[in-house]
N, C-alpha and C positions, 0 to 999 in steps of 0.2 A: 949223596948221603941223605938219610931221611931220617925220623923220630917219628913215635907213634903217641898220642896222647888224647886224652878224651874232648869231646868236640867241644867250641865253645860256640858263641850267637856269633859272632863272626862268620865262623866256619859253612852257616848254613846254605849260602847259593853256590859254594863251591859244593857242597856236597852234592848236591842236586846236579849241578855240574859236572862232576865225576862222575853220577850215574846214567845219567841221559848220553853222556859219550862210550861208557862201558856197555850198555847193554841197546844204543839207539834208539831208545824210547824212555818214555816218562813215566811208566807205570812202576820202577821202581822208586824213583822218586816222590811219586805222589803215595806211594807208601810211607817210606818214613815220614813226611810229612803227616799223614794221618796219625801213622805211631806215638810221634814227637806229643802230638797234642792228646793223648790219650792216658791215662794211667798206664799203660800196659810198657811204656816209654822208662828206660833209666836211665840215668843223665851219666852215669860213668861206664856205659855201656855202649856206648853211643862212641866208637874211635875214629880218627883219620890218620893218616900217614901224610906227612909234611915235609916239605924240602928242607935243606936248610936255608933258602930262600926262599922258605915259608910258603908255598904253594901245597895245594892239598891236593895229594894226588890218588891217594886212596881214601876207601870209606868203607867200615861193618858195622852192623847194627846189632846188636842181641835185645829181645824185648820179649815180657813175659808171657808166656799162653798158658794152659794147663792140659794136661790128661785125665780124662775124665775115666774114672776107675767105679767098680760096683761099690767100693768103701767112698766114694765119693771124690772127688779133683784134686791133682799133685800139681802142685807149683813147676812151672819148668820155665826151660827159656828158648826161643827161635832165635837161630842164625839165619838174618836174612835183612837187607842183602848185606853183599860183599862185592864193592867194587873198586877197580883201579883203571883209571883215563889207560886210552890204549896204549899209548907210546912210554910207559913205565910198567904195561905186561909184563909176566915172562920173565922178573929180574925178583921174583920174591918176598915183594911186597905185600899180596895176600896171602902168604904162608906166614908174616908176619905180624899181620894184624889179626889171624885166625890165632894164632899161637900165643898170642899177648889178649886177645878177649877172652880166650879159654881160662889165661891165666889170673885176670882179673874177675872173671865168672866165680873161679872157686876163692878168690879172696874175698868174695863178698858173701861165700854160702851159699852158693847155688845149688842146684845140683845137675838135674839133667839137660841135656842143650839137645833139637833136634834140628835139625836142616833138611831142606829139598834142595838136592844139587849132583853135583858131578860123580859118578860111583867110583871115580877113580883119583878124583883129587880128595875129597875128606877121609877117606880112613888113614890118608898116612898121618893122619892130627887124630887117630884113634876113636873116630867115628865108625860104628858099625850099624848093618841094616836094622833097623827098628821094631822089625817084625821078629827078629832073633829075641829078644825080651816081650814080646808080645803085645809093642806098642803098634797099632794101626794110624794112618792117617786119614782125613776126613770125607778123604776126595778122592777118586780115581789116579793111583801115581803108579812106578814103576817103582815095585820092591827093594830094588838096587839100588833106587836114587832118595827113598825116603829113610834117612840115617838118625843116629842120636850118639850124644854122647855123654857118659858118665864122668860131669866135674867133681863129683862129691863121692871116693867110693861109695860101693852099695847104695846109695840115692833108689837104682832100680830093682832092688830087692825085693822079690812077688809083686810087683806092679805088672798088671797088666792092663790094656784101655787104649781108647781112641786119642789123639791128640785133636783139641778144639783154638781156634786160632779165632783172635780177638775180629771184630767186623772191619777193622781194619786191613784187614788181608783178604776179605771179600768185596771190598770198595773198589779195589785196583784191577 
């Protein structure tokens, strides 16, 4: 059994730790750290998944970017990353923590969340391609893999524009 709840100073080299084992390397880690320390950082947006012998086994981050639109930038938020230690894959734990930051996204007023990631894992959490509302991303990506999602109906009503991602996610 696990519980999901937002990260505290504890939590911090385990997180790092669940990310350097999920994905082999430390660049996502040396993100959220960057994130952490930036404005762009929210402190109840920041979750882990936890044993109930309290071990952190998962970690998602959401932190703010904007869309930069001809009317000028829309507030949104990046899903990234999403990680879980290997040996707790596979049992549902980031469909957990995706499903419970969604949920706290829109209790806080969010609105739109966008991700680069798997075209076949986020839409079943009702992610669609980004390009279908006329959001672009910044960089060269694969249409299918750059998604969004709408926490706040209509949020993306006549928005269209590039998404701009804090220098934070150009450092890594």
């Amino acid at each position: 059994m696990y519980n999901v709840r937002a990260e505290q100073e504890k939590d911090i080299l385990e997180i790092r730790k669940v990310n350097d084992l999920a994905f082999g390397q430390e660049n996502e880690a040396n993100l959220i750290e960057a994130i952490r320390c930036s404005e762009y950082f929210v402190p109840g947006l920041s979750l882990v998944a936890e044993t109930d012998a309290h071990e952190v086994i998962g970690h998602i981050l959401f932190s703010v970017i904007t869309i930069e639109t001809k009317n000028g930038p829309i507030q949104s938020l990046a899903l990234a990353p999403l990680a879980v230690k290997p040996e707790y894959q596979n049992q549902g734990i980031g469909s957990t923590l995706v499903k419970e930051g969604l949920k706290r996204c829109r209790e806080l007023g969010h609105g739109p969340v966008v991700v680069l990631g798997h075209s076949e894992y986020y839409p079943k959490f009702g992610f669609i391609r980004a390009s279908e509302n006329g959001i672009k991303p910044p960089f060269e990506v694969s249409d299918e893999n750059f998604m969004i999602y709408e926490v706040k109906p209509g949020a993306l009503n006549n928005i269209e524009g590039t998404v701009f991602y804090p220098e934070a996610f150009t450092d890594v």
